[in-house]
C-alpha positions as CSV (number, residue, x, y, z in Angstrom):
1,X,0.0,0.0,0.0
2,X,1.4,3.6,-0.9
3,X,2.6,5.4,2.2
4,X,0.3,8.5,2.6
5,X,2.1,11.4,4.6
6,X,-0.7,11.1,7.3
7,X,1.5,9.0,10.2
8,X,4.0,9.9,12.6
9,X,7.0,12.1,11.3
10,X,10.5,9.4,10.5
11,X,12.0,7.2,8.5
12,X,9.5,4.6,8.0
13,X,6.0,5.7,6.2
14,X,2.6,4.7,7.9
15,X,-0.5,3.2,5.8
16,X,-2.9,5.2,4.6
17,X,-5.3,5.8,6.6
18,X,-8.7,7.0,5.6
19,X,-10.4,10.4,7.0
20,X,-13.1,10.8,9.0
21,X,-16.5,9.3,7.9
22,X,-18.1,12.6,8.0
23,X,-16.4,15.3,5.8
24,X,-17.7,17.6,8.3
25,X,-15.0,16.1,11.1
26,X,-12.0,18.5,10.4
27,X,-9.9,20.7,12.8
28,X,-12.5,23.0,13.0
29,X,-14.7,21.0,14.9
30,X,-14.2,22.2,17.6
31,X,-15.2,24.9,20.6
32,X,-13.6,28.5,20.3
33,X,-11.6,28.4,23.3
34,X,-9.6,25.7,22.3
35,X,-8.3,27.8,19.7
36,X,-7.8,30.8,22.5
37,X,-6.3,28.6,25.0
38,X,-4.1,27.3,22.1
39,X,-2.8,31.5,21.1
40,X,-2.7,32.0,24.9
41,X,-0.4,28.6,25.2
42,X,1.9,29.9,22.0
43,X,2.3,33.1,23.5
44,X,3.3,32.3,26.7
45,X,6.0,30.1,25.2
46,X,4.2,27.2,26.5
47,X,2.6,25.3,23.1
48,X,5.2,22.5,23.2
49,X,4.7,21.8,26.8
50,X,4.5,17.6,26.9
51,X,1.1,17.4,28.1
52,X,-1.1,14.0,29.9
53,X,-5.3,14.0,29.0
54,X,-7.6,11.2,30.5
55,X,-10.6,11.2,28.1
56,X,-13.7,9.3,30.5
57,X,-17.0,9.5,32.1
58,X,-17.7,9.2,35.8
59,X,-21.3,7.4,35.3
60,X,-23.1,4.7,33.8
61,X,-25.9,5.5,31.2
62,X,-29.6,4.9,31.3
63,X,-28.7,3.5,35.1
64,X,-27.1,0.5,34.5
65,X,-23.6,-0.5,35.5
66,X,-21.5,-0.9,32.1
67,X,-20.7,0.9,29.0
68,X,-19.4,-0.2,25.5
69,X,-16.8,1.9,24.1
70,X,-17.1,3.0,20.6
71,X,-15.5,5.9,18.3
72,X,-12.0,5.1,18.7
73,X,-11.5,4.6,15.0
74,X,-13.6,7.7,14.2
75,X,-10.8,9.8,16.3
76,X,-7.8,7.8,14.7
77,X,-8.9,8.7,11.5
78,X,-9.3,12.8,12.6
79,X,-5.7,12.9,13.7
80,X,-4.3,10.8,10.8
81,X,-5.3,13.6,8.8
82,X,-5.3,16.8,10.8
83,X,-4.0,19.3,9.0
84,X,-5.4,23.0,9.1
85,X,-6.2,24.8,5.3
86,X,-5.8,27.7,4.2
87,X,-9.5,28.3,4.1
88,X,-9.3,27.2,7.9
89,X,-6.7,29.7,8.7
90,X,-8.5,32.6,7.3
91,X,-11.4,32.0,8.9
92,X,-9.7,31.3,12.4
93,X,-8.0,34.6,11.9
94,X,-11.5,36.8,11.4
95,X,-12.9,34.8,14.7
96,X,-9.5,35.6,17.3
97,X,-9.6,38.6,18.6
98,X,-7.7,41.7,16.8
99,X,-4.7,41.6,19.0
100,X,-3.7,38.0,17.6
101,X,-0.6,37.7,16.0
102,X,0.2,36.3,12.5
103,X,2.6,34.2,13.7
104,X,-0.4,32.3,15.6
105,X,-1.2,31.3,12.3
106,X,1.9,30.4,11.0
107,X,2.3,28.2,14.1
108,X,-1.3,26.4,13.0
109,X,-0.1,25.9,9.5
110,X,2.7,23.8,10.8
111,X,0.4,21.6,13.0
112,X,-0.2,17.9,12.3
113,X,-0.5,15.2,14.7
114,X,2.8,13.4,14.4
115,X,4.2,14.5,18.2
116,X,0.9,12.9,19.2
117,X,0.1,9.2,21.1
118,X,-2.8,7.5,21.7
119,X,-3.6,5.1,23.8
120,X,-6.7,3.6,24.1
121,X,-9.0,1.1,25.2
122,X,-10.1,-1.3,21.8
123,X,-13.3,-0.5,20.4
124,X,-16.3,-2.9,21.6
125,X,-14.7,-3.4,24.7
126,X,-17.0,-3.1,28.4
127,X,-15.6,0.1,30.2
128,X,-16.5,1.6,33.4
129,X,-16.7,5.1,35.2
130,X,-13.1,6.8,36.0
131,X,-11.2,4.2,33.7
132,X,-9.4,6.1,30.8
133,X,-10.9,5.4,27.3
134,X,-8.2,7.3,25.5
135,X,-5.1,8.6,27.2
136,X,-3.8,11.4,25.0
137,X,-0.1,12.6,25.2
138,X,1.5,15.5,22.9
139,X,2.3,19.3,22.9
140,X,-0.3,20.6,25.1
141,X,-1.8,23.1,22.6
142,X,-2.2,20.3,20.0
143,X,-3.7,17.9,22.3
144,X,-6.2,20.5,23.3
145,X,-7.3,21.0,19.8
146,X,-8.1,17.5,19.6
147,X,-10.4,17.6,23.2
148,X,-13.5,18.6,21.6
149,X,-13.9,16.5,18.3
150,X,-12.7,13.6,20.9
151,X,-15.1,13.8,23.4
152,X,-17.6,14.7,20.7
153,X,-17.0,11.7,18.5
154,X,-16.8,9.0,22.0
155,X,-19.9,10.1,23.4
156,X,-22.6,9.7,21.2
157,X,-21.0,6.3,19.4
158,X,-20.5,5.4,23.0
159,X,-24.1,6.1,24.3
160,X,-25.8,4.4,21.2
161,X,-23.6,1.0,21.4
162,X,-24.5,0.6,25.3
163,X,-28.2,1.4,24.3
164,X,-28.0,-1.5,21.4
165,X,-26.6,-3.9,23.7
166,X,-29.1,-3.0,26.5
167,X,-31.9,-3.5,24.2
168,X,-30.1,-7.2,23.0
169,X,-29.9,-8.5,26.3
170,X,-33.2,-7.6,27.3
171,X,-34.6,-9.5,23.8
172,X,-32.0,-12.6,24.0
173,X,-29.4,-14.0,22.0
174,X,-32.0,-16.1,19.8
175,X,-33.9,-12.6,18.6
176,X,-33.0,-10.8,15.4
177,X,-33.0,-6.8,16.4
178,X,-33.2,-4.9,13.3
179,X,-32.4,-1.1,14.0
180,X,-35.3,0.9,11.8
181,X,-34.4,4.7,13.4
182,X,-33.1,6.8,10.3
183,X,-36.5,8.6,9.7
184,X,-36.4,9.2,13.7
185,X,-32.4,10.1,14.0
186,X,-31.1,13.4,14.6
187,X,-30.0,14.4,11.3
188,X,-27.7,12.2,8.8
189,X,-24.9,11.9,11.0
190,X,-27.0,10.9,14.0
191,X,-28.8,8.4,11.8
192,X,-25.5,7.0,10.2
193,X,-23.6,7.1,13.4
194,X,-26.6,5.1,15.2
195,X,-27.2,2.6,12.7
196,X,-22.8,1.5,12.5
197,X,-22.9,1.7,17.0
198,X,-26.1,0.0,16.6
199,X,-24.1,-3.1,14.9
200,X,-21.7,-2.7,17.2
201,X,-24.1,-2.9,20.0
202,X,-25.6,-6.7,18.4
203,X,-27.9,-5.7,16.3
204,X,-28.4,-8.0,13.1
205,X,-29.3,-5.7,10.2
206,X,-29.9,-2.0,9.2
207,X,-32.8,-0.3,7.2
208,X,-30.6,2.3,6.2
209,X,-28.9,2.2,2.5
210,X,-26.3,4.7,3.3
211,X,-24.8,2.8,6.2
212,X,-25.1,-0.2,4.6
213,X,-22.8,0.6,1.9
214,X,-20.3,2.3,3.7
215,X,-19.7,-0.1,6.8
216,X,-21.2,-3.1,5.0
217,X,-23.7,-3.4,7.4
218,X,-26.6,-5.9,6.4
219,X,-29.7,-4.5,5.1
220,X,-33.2,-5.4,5.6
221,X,-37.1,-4.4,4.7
222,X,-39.9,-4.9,3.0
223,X,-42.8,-2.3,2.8
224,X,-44.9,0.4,4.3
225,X,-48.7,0.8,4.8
226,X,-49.0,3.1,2.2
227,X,-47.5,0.5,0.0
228,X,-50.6,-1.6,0.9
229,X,-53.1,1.3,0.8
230,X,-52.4,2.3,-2.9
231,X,-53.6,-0.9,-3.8
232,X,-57.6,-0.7,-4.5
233,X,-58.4,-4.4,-6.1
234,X,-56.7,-7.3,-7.5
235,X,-57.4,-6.2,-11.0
236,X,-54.9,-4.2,-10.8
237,X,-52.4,-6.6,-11.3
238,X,-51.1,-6.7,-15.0
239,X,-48.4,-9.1,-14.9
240,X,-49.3,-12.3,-13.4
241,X,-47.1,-15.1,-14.0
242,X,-44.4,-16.0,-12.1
243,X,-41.9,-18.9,-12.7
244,X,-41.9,-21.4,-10.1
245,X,-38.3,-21.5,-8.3
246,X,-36.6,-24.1,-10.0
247,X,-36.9,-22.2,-13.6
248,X,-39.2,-26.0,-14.8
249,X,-42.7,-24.2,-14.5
250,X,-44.5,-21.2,-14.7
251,X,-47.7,-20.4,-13.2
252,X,-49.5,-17.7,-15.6
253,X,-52.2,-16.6,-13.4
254,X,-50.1,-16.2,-10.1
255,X,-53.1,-14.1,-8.6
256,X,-56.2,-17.0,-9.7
257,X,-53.4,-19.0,-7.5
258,X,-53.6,-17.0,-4.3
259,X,-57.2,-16.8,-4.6
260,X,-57.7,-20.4,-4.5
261,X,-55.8,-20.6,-1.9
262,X,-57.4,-18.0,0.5
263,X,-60.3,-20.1,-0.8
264,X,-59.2,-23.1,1.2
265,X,-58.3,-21.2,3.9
266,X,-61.5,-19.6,4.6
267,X,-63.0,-23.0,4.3
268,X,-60.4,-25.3,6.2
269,X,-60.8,-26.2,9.8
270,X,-57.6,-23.6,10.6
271,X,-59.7,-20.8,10.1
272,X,-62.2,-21.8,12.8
273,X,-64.9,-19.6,11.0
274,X,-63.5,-16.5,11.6
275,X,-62.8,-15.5,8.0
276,X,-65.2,-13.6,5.8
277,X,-64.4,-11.2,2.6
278,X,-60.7,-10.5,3.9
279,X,-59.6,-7.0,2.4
280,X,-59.3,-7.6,-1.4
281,X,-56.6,-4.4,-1.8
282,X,-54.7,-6.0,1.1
283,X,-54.5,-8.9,-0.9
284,X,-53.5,-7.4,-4.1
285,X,-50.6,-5.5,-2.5
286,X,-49.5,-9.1,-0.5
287,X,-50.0,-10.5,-4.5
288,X,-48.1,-7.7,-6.0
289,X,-45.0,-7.7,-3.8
290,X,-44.6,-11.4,-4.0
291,X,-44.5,-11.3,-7.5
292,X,-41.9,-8.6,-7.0
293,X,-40.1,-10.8,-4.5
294,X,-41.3,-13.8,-4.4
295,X,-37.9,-15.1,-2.7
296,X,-38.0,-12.0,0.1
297,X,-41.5,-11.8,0.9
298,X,-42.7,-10.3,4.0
299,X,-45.6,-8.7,4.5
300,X,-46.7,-5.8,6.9
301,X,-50.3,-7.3,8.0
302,X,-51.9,-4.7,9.9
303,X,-53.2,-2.1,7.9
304,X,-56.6,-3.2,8.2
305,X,-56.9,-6.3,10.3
306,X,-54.4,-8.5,11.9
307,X,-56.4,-11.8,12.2
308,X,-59.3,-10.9,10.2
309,X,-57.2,-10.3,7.3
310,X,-53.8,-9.6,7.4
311,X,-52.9,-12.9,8.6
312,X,-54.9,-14.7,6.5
313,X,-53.9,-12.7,3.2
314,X,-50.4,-13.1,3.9
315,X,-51.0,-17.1,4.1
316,X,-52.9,-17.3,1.0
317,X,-49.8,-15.5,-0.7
318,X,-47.1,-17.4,1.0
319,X,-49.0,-20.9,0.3
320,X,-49.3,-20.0,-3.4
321,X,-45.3,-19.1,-3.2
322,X,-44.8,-22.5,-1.4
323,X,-46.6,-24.4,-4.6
324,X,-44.1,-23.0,-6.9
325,X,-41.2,-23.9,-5.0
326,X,-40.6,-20.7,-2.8
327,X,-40.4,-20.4,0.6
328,X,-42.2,-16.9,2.3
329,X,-39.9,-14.8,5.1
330,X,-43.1,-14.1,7.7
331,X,-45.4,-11.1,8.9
332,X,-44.5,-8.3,9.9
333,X,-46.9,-6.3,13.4
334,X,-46.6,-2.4,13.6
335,X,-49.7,-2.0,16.0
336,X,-51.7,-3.6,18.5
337,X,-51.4,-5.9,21.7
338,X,-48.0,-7.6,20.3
339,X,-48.0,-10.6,22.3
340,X,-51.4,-11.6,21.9
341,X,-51.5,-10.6,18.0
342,X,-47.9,-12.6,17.8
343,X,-49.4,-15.9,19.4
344,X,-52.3,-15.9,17.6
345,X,-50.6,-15.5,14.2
346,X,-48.0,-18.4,15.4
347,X,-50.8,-21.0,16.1
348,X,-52.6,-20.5,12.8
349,X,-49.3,-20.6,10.9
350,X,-49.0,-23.7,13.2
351,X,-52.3,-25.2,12.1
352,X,-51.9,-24.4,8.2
353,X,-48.7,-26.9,8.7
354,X,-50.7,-29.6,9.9
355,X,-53.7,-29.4,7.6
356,X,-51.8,-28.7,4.3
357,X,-48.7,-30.4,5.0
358,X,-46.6,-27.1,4.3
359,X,-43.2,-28.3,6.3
360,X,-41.8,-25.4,8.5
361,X,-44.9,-23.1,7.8
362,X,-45.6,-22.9,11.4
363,X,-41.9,-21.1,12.0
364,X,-42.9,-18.5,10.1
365,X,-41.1,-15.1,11.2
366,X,-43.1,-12.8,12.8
367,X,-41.4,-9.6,13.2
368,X,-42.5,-6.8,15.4
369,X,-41.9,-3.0,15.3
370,X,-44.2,0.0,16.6
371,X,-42.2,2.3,18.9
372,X,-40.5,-0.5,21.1
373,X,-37.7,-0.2,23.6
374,X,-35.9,-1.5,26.3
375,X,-39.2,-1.6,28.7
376,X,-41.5,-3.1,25.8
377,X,-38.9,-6.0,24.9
378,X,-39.1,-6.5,28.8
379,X,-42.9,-6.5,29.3
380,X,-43.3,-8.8,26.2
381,X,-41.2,-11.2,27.6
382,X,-43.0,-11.9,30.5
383,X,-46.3,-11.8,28.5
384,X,-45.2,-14.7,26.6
385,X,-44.9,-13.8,22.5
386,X,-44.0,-15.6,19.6
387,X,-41.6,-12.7,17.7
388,X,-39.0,-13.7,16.0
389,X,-37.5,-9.9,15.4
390,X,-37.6,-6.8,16.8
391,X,-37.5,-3.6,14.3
392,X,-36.5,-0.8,16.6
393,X,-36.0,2.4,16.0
394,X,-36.8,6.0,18.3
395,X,-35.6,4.7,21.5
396,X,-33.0,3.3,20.0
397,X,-31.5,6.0,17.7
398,X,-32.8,9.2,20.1
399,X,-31.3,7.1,23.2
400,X,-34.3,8.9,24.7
401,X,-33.4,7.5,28.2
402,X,-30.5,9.4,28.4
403,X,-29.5,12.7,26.3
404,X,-25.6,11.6,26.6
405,X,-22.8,9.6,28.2
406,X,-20.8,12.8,29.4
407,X,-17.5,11.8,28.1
408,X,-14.6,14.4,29.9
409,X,-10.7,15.4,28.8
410,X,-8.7,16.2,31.6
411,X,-5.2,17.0,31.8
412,X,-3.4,14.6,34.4
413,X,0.2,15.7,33.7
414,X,2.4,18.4,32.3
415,X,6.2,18.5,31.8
416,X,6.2,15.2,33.8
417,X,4.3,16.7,36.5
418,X,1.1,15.4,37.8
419,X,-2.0,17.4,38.0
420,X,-5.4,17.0,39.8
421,X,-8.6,18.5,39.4
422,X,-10.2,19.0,42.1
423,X,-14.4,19.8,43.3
424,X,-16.6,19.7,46.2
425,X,-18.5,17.1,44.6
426,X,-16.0,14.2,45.1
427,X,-17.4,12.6,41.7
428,X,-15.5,15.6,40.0
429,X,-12.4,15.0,41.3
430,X,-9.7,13.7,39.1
431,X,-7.2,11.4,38.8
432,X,-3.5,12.5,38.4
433,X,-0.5,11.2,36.7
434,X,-0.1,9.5,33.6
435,X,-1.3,5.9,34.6
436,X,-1.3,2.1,33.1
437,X,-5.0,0.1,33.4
438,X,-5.5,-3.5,34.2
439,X,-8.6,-5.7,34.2
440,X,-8.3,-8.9,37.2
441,X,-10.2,-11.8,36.3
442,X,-11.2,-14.5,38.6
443,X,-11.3,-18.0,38.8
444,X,-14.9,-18.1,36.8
445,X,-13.8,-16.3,34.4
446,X,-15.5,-12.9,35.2
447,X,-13.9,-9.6,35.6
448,X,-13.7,-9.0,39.2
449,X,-12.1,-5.6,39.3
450,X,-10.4,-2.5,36.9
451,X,-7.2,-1.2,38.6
452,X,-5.3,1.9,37.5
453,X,-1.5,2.0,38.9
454,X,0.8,4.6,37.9
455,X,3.1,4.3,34.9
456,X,6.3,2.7,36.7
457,X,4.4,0.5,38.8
458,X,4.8,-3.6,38.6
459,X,1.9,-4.6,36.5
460,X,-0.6,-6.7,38.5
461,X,0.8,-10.7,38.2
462,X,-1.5,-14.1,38.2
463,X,-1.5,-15.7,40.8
464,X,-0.7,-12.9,43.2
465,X,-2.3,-10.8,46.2
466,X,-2.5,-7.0,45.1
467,X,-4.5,-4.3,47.3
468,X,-7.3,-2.5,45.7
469,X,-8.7,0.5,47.2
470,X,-11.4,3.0,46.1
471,X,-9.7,6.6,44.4
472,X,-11.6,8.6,47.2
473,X,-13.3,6.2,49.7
474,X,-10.6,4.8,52.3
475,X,-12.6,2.2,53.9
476,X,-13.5,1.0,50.5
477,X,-10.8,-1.8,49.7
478,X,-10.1,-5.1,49.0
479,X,-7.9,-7.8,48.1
480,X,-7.3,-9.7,44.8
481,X,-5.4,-12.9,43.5
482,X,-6.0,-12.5,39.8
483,X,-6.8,-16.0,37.5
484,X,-6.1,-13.7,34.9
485,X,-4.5,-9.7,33.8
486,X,-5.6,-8.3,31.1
487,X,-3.8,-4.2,30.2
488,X,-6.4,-2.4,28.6
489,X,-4.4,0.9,27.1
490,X,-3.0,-0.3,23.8
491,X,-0.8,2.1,21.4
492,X,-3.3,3.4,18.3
493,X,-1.4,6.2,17.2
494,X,2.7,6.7,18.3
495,X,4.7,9.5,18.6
496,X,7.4,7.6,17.4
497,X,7.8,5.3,14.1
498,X,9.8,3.5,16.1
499,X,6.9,2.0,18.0
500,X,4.8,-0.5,17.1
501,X,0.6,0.4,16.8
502,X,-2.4,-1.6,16.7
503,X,-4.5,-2.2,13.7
504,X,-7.9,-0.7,13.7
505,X,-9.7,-3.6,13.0
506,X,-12.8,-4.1,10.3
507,X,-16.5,-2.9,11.9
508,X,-17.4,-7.1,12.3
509,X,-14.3,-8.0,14.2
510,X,-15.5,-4.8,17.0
511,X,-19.2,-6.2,16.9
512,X,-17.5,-9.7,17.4
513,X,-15.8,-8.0,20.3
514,X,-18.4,-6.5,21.9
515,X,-20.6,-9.7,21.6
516,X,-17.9,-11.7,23.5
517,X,-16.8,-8.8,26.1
518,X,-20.6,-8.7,27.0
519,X,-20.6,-12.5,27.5
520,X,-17.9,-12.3,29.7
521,X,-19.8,-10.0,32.4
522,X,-21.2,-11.2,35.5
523,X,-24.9,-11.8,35.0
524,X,-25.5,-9.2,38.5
525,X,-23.5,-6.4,36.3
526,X,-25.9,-6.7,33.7
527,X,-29.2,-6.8,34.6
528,X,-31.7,-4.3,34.1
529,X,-33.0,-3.3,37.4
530,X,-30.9,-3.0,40.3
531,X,-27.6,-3.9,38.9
532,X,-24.7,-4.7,41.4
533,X,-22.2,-2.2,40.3
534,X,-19.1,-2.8,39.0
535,X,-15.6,-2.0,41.1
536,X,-13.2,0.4,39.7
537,X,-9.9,1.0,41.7
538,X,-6.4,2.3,42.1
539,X,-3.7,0.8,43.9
540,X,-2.1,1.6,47.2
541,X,0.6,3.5,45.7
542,X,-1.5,5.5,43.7
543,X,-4.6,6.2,45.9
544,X,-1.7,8.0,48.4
545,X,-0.4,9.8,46.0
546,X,-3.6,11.2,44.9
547,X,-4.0,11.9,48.3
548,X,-1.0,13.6,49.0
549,X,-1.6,15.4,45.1
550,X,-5.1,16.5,46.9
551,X,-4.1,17.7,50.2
552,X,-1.0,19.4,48.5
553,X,-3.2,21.4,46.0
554,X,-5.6,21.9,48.2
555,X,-5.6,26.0,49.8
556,X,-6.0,26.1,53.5
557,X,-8.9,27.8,54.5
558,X,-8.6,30.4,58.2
559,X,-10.5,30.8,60.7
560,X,-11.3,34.7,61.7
């Protein structure tokens, strides 16, 4: 692959690697005072400073006790290519204030990230509150260019991944989740962006084309209810013969077909009686599509009547199909009392089985959409239901439990020198120093317990007693004899050509990841209501120096 002037500055080249997904991502993405603190930093003499960030967020979303990380290849691919324009520069110059010097500008012309590392957590993994995502080092003035398009890109991707996994737990590993939420998404980017984290975050398929294309996500869906309402009759149906699926037949009046068999419906002991006149445009748009698709067909059955014709329609259409050799997907519900309207459909697919000797009929897939989330999935569950897939969408894309993850970038060290923020809310407080992460396993298998050390520390060994205590709490400790040590900060953009970095692997291998981190987790993390939260710690060397960092920094009050 041609080297691309993108990577770290030496003597061996980098791959290319490709810019943001949205065109909108450049250096200008980002809040004003980044750019003031940046002229303030250059002229005070101070833009080179080596500067320590922690990107992270102190709690759970849409209360539960885990979070899946996402973005990380989103910010890899800003700062492979960051690189201010001329058009950039102009307009930075008419937003600074009059006093700014040229040479500001001059100094932003130079700027790429090559003096910048990355270290990160990989995509897909579980993370927790306080545990660095991303751990950014560089000349401070750089690296606080990059805070906003950072924290901007981690949060939402973030947010919508944990969301998509919340929803898959609560439907089950068996389920097919289809994410239908591009009408409902905030804009493009917010319906892109949530139907990729949405993969990520196990679901199966996408409705939307765009993202299918660019991330290779699989696409599904069928039709809408207008689709069926602009049918009025049958006779609307020109073309009417369809070759049966093995190319040896073809039926020339598919429609006679599926009229003779809703006959047989209406008359067989399935039916119980309960079917009249079903709706004749209903059927014509059923007829219609399957001629269109007779390989894909699913049909949306509630535009009139679920069981009084919907249902029946549908398997009038899919037994006609099954004559000439093609095998029907299911139903689809967009209305109504779901688990009742689900079991219902499932026993007369059941019974058309038995009487007609149509093999598998009665696993026909029933799919469900209609405004479902987290809380639905959960009620229908302990209704009892027979769906097969879930097509969410609102709840999903909005994350309408929770606005956003609140993703922060604080600086933890500066010219080798640690630095702590500090707040009366003891959530708030930071934690200093440049520092290495670990994840203890047990003998189960389970994560027991995240650890941060500092940099120089002995990494946690198997097999071996290590103290963890609580950042802030000091009766909040305990010991561990890891099974298992797994480092979490891995090297996605060097400094240094020198070093080696890790791949940024494809979108299937992070969804694989996620799938397989989330398995991992003890059940009592993951369940919906009152989970058992998830411990996050520091070691004793590091808790007293945060301690004595604290007590140092903090002013002495006086007593009048």
């Amino acid at each position: 692959m041609e080297a691309k002037a993108n990577g770290p500055k030496g003597e061996r080249p980098t791959p290319v690697i490709d810019g943001p997904t949205n065109p909108m991502v450049t250096p200008l993405l980002t809040d004003l005072y980044q750019f003031t603190m940046a002229y303030a930093y250059w002229k005070a003499g101070k833009q080179d400073d080596k500067a320590v960030f922690d990107l992270f967020f102190r709690k759970n979303p849409f209360g539960g006790e885990y979070t899946v990380f996402a973005g990380l290849e989103e910010c890899i691919r800003l700062i492979a290519n960051f690189r201010f324009t001329e058009d950039d520069l102009s307009f930075i110059r008419a937003s600074l204030p009059c006093a700014c010097e040229d040479g500001f500008l001059d100094y932003l012309r130079g700027i790429d990230c090559s003096d910048v590392e990355v270290y990160a957590i990989s995509e897909g993994t579980v993370v927790f509150p306080r545990v660095p995502l991303m751990r950014v080092e560089g000349p401070v003035a750089v690296v606080q260019l990059l805070e906003t398009p950072f924290v901007n890109l981690i949060n939402y991707a973030s947010l919508v991944a944990t969301n998509a996994a919340r929803h898959r737990f609560v439907a089950g590993k068996s389920k097919l989740l289809l994410e239908f939420g591009l009408r409902r998404a905030q804009g493009p980017d917010g319906g892109i962006g949530a139907s990729k984290y949405s993969y990520i975050g196990g679901f199966d398929a996408t409705s939307n084309v765009a993202a299918g294309r660019l991330f290779g996500i699989p696409l599904r869906g069928t039709h809408s209810h207008a689709f069926v309402s602009s049918f009025m009759s049958p006779d609307e149906i020109i073309e009417k013969s369809l070759q049966s699926r093995d190319g040896s037949t073809t039926c020339e009046d598919f429609v006679s077909l599926v009229q003779t068999w809703l006959s047989k419906i209406q008359w067989s002991n399935s039916s119980h009686g309960i079917y009249g006149e079903t709706n004749q445009s209903e059927l014509a748009a059923f007829t219609s599509y399957a001629l269109a698709f007779p390989n894909n067909f699913l049909a949306l059955v509630d535009t009139y009547d679920v069981l009084r014709s919907g249902v029946a329609n549908f398997c009038a259409v899919a037994l006609a199909l099954s004559e000439l050799g093609y095998k029907a997907v299911g139903i689809r519900l967009d209305s109504g009392d779901l688990a009742y309207l689900s079991c219902e459909a499932r026993k007369f697919f059941c019974n058309i089985e038995k009487e007609f000797g149509v093999a598998g009929f009665g696993k026909t897939s029933i799919t469900a959409s209609n405004d479902l989330n987290e809380e639905t999935l959960d009620a229908l569950n302990k209704q009892g239901h027979e769906v097969d897939a879930f097509g969410i969408g609102t709840y999903l894309v909005t994350c309408y439990a929770q606005a956003a993850l609140g993703c922060v970038f604080k600086l933890v060290e500066i010219n080798n020198q640690p630095r702590i923020k500090l707040s009366e809310d003891v959530s708030k407080v930071s934690i200093p120093c440049k520092k290495r992460c670990y994840r203890l396993y047990g003998r189960e298998g389970y994560p027991l317990v995240d650890i941060m050390t500092g940099e120089n520390e002995p990494p946690p060994k198997v097999g071996e007693r290590i103290l963890c205590r609580h950042p802030f709490y000091e009766s909040k400790r305990a010991y561990v004899v890891p099974q298992q040590v797994e480092e979490l900060l891995k090297c996605y953009w060097p400094g240094s050509p020198l070093k080696a970095r890790e791949d940024l692997p494809a979108l299937k291998d992070i969804r694989d990841r996620c799938i397989k981190q989330l398995e991992l987790m003890r059940p009592d993390h993951m369940r919906r209501l009152n989970p058992t939260p998830y411990k996050v710690s520091v070691s004793a060397k590091l808790y007293d120096f945060i301690h004595f960092l604290w007590l140092n920094e903090a002013p002495v009050g006086e007593l009048q």
